[in-house]
C-alpha positions as CSV (number, residue, x, y, z in Angstrom):
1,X,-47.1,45.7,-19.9
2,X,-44.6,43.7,-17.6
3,X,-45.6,39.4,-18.1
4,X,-47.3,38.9,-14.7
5,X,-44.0,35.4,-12.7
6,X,-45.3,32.1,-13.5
7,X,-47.8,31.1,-10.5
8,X,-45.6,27.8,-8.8
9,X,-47.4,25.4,-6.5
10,X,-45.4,23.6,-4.1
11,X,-47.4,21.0,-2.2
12,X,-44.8,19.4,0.0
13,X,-44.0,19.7,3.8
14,X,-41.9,22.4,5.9
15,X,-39.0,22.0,7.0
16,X,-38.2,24.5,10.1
17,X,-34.5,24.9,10.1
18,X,-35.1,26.4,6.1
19,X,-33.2,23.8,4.2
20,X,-35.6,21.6,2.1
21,X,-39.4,21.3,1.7
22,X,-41.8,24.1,1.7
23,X,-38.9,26.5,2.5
24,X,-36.3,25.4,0.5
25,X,-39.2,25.4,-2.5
26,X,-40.7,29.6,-2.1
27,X,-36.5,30.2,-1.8
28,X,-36.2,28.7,-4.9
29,X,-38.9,29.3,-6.9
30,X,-38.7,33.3,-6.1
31,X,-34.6,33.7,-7.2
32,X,-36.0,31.9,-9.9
33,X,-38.7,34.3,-11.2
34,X,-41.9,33.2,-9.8
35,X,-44.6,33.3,-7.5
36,X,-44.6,31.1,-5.0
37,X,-47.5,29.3,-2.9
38,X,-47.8,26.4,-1.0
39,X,-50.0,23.4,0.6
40,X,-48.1,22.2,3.4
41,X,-48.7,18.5,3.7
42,X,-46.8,17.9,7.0
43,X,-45.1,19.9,9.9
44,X,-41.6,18.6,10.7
45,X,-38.7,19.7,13.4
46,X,-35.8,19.2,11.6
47,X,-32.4,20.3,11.3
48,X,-29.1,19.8,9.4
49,X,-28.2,16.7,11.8
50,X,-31.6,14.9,11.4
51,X,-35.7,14.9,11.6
52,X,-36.9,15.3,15.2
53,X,-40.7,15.0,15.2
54,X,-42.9,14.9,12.0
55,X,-47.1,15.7,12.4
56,X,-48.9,15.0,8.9
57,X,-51.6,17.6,8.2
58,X,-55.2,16.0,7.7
59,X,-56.2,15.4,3.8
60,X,-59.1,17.6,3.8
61,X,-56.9,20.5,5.1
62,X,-54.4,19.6,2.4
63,X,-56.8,19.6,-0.4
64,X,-58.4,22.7,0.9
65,X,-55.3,24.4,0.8
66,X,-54.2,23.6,-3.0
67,X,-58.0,24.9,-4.1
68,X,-57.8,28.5,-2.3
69,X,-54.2,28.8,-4.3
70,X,-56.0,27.3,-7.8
71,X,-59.6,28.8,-7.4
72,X,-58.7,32.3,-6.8
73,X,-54.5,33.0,-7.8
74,X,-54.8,30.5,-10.6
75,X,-51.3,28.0,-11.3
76,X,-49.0,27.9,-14.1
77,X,-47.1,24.9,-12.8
78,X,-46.6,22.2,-9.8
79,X,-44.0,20.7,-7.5
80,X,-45.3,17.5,-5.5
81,X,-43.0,16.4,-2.5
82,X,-43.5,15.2,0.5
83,X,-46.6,13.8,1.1
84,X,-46.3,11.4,4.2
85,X,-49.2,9.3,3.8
86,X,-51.8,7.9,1.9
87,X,-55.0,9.5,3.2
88,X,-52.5,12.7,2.2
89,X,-51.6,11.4,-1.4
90,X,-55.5,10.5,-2.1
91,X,-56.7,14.0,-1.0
92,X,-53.9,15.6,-3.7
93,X,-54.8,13.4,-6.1
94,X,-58.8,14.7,-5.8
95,X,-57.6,18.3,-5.6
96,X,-55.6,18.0,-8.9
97,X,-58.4,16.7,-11.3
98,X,-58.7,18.9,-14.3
99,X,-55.7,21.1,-13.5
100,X,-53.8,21.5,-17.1
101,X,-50.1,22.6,-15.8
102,X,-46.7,21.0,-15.8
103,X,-46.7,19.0,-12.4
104,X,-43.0,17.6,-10.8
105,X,-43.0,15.0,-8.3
106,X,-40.1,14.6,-6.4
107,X,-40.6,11.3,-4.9
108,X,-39.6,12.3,-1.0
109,X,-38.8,9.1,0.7
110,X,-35.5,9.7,2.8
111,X,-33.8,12.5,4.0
112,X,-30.2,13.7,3.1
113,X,-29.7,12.3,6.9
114,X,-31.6,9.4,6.3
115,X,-34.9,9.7,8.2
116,X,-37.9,7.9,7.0
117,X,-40.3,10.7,5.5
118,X,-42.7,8.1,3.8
119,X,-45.5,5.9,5.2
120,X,-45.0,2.3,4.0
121,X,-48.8,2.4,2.4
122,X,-47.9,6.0,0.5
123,X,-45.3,4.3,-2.3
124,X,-48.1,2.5,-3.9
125,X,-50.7,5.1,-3.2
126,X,-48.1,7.6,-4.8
127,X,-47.6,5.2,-7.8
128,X,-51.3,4.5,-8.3
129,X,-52.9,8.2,-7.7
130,X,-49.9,10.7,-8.6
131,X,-48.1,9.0,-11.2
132,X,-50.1,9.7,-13.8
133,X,-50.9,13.3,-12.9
134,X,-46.2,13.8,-13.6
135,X,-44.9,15.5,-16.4
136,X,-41.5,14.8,-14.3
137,X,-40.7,12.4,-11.5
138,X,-37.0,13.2,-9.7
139,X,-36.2,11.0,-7.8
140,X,-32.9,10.2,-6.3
141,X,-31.2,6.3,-6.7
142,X,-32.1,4.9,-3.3
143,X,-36.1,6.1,-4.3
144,X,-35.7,4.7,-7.5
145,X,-34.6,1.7,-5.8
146,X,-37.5,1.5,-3.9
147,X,-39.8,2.6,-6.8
148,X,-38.8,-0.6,-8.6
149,X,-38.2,-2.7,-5.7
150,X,-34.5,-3.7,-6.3
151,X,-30.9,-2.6,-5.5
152,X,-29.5,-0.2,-7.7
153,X,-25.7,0.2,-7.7
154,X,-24.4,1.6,-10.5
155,X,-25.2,4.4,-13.1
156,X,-26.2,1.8,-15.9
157,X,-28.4,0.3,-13.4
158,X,-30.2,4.0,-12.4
159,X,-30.7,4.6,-16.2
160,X,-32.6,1.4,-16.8
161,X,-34.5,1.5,-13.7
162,X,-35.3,5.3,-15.4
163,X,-36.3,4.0,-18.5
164,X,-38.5,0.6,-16.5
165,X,-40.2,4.0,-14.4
166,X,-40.6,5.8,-17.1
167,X,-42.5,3.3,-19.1
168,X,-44.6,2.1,-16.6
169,X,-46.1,6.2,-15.7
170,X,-45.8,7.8,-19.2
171,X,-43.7,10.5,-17.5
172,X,-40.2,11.8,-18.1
173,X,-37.8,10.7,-15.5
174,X,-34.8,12.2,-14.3
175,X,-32.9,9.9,-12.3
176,X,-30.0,11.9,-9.9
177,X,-27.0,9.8,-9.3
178,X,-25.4,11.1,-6.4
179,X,-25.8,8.0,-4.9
180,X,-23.9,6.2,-7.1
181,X,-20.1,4.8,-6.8
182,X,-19.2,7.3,-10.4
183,X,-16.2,9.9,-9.9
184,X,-18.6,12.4,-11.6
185,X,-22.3,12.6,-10.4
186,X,-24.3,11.7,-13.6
187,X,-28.3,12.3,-13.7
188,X,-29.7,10.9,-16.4
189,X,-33.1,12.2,-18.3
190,X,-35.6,9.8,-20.0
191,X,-38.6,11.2,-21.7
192,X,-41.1,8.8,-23.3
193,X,-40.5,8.7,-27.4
194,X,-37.8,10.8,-27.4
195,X,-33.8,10.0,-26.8
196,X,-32.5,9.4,-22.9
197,X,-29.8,12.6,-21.9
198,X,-27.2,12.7,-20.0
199,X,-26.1,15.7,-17.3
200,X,-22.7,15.2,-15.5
201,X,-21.0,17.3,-13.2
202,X,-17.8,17.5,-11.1
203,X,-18.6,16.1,-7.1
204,X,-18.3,18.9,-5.4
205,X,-16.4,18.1,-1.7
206,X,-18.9,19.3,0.9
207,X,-21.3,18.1,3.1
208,X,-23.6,21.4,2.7
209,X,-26.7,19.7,0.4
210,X,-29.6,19.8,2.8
211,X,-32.7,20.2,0.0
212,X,-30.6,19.7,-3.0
213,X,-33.7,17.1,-4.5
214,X,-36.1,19.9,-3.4
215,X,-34.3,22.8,-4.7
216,X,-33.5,20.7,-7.8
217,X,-37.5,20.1,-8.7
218,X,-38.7,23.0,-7.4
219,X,-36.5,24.8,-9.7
220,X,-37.2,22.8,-12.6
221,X,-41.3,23.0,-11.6
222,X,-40.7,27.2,-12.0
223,X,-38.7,27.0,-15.8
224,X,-41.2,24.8,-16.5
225,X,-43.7,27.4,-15.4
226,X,-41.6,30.4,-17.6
227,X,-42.7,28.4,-20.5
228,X,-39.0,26.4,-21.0
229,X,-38.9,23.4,-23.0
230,X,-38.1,19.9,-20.4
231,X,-34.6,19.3,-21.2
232,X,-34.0,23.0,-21.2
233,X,-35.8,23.6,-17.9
234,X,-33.6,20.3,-16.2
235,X,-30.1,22.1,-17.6
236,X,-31.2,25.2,-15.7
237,X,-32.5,23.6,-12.8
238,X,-29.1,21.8,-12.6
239,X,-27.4,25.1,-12.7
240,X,-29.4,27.0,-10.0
241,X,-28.3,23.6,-7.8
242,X,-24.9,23.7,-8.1
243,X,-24.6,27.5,-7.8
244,X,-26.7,27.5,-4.4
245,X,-24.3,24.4,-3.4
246,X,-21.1,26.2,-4.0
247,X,-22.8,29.5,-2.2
248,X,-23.7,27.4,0.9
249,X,-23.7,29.4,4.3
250,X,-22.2,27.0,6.3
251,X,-24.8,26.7,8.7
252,X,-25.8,23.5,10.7
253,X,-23.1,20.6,12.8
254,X,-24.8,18.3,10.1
255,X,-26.0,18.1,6.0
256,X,-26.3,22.1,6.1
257,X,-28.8,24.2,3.9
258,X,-27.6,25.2,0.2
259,X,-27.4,29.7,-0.7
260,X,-30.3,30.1,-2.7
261,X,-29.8,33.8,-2.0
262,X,-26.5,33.5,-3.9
263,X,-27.9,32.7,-7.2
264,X,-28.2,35.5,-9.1
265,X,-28.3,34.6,-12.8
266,X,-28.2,31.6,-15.3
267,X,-26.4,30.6,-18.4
């Protein structure tokens, strides 16, 4: 009998050009193997150049979308990110009590073209009622930054700000260093009582990386799902990225969408 794709949860917000959120997530989490559903959390208009409107759903509607998935499909494993607000991040929190699953929280703050995604309220919400739910939080150096509320400019400082996070939640960390000043983007993995690794990779020259942090978690959220060790699941993850990055369309006058449909295998 064929092993039924690991049921994947994204609970994060749609993007309508296709490049990140909710779309960027079912893209990725079908190449990779699994079944995707989703709680959209907020509506935006957005596009390769920028975010042109943004309407939150209500909580209750939130919530009530993440039990019809978990009551009757069932879920194997989670990816959290956008969540807007609070009254958004308090309703999750209530709708995850009790689930047992491998949950990622990409930490959606700022877009690749810099828009605000994140009600000023929502960080401490997020810290205080999702935090502790993360098996993995991902987020990039500028949310890191803001997760513990100083400037981070260099690698060394994004692997102890890691290491502070990861501390302070009992989750893993994986800390993305695009952001940072290296010639080679480094990420760095921290996972409570175990030994901080390191991922590097060549920059690759293009401005094509709309819903590379979404991609990235979503993808690690699925080989999580599949059963794959952490560090594993973040060295695949990694891979899927880079692949749909280097497969790019080309598509947008801004940050353009990655080629998710280009990925075809791993390893």
């Amino acid at each position: 009998m064929t092993k039924p794709p690991p049921r994947v949860l994204s609970i994060a917000g749609s993007d309508s050009s296709g490049g990140a959120g909710i779309q960027a997530d079912i893209k990725t989490i079908a190449m990779l193997g699994g079944y995707a559903m989703t709680a959209i959390t907020t509506v935006t208009a957005q596009n390769s150049v920028g975010v042109q409107a943004i309407a939150p759903m209500s909580g209750d509607v939130v919530a009530r979308q993440i039990a019809s998935c978990i009551e009757d499909i069932g879920v194997d494993a989670i990816k959290i990110g956008m969540l807007h607000d609070a009254e958004i991040i308090g309703a999750v929190a209530r709708a995850l009590e009790g689930i047992d699953v491998p949950v990622v929280l990409d930490p959606v703050m700022i877009s690749t073209s810099g828009a605000t995604l994140i009600a000023p309220d929502a960080i401490a919400a997020m810290r205080e009622r999702l935090f502790p739910f993360a098996t993995l939080i991902t987020p990039n150096v500028p949310e890191l930054g803001h997760l513990v509320e100083r400037s981070l400019s260099t690698s060394q400082d994004m692997a102890e700000a890691a290491e502070e996070l990861s501390e302070t939640t009992g989750a893993a960390v994986l800390a993305k260093g695009g952001h940072t000043p290296d010639e080679r983007i480094i990420d760095v993995l921290i996972v409570p009582d175990a030994r901080a690794v390191q991922f590097d990779h060549a920059r690759i020259d293009t401005r094509h990386t709309h819903g590379t942090g979404c991609t990235l978690s979503s993808a690690v959220a699925t080989l999580l799902g599949h059963g794959q060790p952490l560090e594993h699941a973040v060295r695949l993850g990694r891979q899927f990225v880079l692949r749909a990055i280097e497969g790019a369309p080309g598509f947008g006058e801004g940050n353009g969408p990655l080629g998710h449909h280009t990925v075809r295998s791993l390893g």
